[in-house]
C-alpha positions as CSV (number, residue, x, y, z in Angstrom):
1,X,50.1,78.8,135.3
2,X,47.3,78.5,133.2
3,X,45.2,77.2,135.7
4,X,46.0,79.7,138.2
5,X,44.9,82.5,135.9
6,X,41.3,80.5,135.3
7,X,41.0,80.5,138.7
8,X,41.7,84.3,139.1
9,X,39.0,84.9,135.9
10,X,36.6,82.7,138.0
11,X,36.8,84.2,141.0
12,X,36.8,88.1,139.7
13,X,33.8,86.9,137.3
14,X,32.0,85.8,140.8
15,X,32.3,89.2,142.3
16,X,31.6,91.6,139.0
17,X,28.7,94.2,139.9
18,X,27.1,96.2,137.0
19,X,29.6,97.6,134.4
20,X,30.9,100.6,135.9
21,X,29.5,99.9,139.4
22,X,31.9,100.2,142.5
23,X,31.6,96.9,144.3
24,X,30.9,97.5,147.8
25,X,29.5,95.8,151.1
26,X,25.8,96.3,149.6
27,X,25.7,95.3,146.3
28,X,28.5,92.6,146.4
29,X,27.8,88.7,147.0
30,X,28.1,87.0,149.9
31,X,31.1,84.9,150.6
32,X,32.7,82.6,153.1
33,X,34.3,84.2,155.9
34,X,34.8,80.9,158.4
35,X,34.5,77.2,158.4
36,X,34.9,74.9,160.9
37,X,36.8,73.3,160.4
38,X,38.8,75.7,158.7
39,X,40.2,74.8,155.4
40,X,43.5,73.4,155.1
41,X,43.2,71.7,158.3
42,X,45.1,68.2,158.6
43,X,44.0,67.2,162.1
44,X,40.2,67.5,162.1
45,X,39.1,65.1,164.6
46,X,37.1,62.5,163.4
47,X,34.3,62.8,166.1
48,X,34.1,66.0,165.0
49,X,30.0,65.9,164.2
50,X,28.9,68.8,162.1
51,X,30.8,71.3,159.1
52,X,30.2,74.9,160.0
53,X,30.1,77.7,157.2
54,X,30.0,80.9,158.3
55,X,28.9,83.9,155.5
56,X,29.4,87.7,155.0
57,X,25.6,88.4,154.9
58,X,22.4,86.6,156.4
59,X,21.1,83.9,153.8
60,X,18.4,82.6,152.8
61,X,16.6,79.8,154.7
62,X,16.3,76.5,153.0
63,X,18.5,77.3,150.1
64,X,22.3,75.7,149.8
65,X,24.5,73.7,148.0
66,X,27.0,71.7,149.7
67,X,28.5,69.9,146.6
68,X,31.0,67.2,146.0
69,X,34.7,67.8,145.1
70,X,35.4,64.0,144.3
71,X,34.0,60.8,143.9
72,X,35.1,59.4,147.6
73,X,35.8,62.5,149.1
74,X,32.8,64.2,150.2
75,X,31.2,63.6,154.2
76,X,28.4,61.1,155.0
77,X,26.0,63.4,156.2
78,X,24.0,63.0,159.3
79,X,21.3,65.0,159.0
80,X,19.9,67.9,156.5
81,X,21.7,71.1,156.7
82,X,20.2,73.7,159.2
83,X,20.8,77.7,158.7
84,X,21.8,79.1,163.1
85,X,19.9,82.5,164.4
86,X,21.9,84.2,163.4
87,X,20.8,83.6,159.4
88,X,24.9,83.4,158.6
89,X,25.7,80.1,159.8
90,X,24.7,77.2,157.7
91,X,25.4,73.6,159.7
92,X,26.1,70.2,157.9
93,X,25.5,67.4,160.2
94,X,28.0,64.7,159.2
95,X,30.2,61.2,160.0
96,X,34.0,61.8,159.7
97,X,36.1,58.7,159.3
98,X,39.9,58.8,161.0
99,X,42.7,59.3,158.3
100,X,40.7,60.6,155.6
101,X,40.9,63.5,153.0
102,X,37.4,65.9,152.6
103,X,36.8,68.5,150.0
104,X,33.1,70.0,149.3
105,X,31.8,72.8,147.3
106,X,29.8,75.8,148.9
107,X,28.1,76.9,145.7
108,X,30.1,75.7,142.5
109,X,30.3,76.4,138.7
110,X,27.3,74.2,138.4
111,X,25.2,75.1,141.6
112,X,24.8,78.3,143.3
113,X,21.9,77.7,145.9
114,X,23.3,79.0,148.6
115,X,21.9,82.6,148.2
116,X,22.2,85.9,150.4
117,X,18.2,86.8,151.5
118,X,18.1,89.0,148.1
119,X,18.5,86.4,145.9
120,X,22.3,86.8,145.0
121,X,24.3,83.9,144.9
122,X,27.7,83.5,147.4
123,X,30.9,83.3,145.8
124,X,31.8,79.3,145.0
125,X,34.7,78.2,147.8
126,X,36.4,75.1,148.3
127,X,36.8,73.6,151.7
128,X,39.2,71.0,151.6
129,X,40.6,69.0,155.3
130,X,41.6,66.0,156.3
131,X,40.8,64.2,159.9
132,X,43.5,62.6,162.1
C-alpha cells in the first residue's frame, strides 16, 4: 500500500507547475504516449530490432536517458539512439533474446535527459515486456 502511494507522490511531484499554476498542454512536461513495443507486452518477437518511444512534445536532439531497471534485464543495444523527423520519436536499436524479461527506464529518479526542446525534463516511465 505504501508503495503504491510513493508511487502516486512520485509521479504528481513529476507533473507539479509553479504553485498555484494550472497545469496545461504548454507548461506541463513531456511524457510518454507510445512504445513499441507497448508495455506489458508478453509476446514481443525477439527479432524485433529497435524500442520505439513516442513523446507528447518534440524533444530535444541528442539528449536521452534510456536507463536500466535491473541488473540482467536491460537490451543489448545495437546502435546509439536516434530521435525520427518528427522530433517525438526516439529509436533504440537493440538485440532481443527469445524468452526473456526487459524493463528500462525513460528518464528515472536519478536521470532525466530525455528533455522536451525547452529544457523540461519528461515524466520518468517504466517500460517493462517480455519476448516470446
Amino acid at each position: 500500500m505504501f508503495r503504491y502511494i510513493a508511487v502516486l507522490c512520485f509521479c504528481v511531484a513529476g507533473v507539479q507547475t509553479s504553485f498555484g499554476q494550472d497545469t496545461t498542454v504548454a507548461n506541463a512536461p513531456p511524457v510518454v504516449v507510445k512504445t513499441t513495443p507497448q508495455s506489458g507486452a508478453i509476446d514481443v518477437d525477439p527479432a524485433t530490432k529497435e524500442i520505439v518511444v513516442v513523446f507528447s512534445k518534440e524533444m530535444k536532439d541528442g539528449s536521452w536517458s534510456w536507463s536500466t531497471a535491473g541488473k540482467n534485464n536491460y537490451p543489448e543495444s545495437d546502435g546509439k539512439p536516434t530521435y525520427r523527423a518528427d522530433k517525438k520519436s526516439c529509436v533504440l536499436p537493440v538485440k532481443l533474446e527469445p524468452g526473456k524479461d526487459y524493463a528500462i527506464w525513460l528518464n528515472s529518479a536519478k536521470f532525466g535527459n530525455f528533455k522536451d526542446a525547452h529544457g523540461k525534463s519528461a515524466v520518468p516511465y517504466l517500460l517493462v515486456f517480455r519476448t516470446k
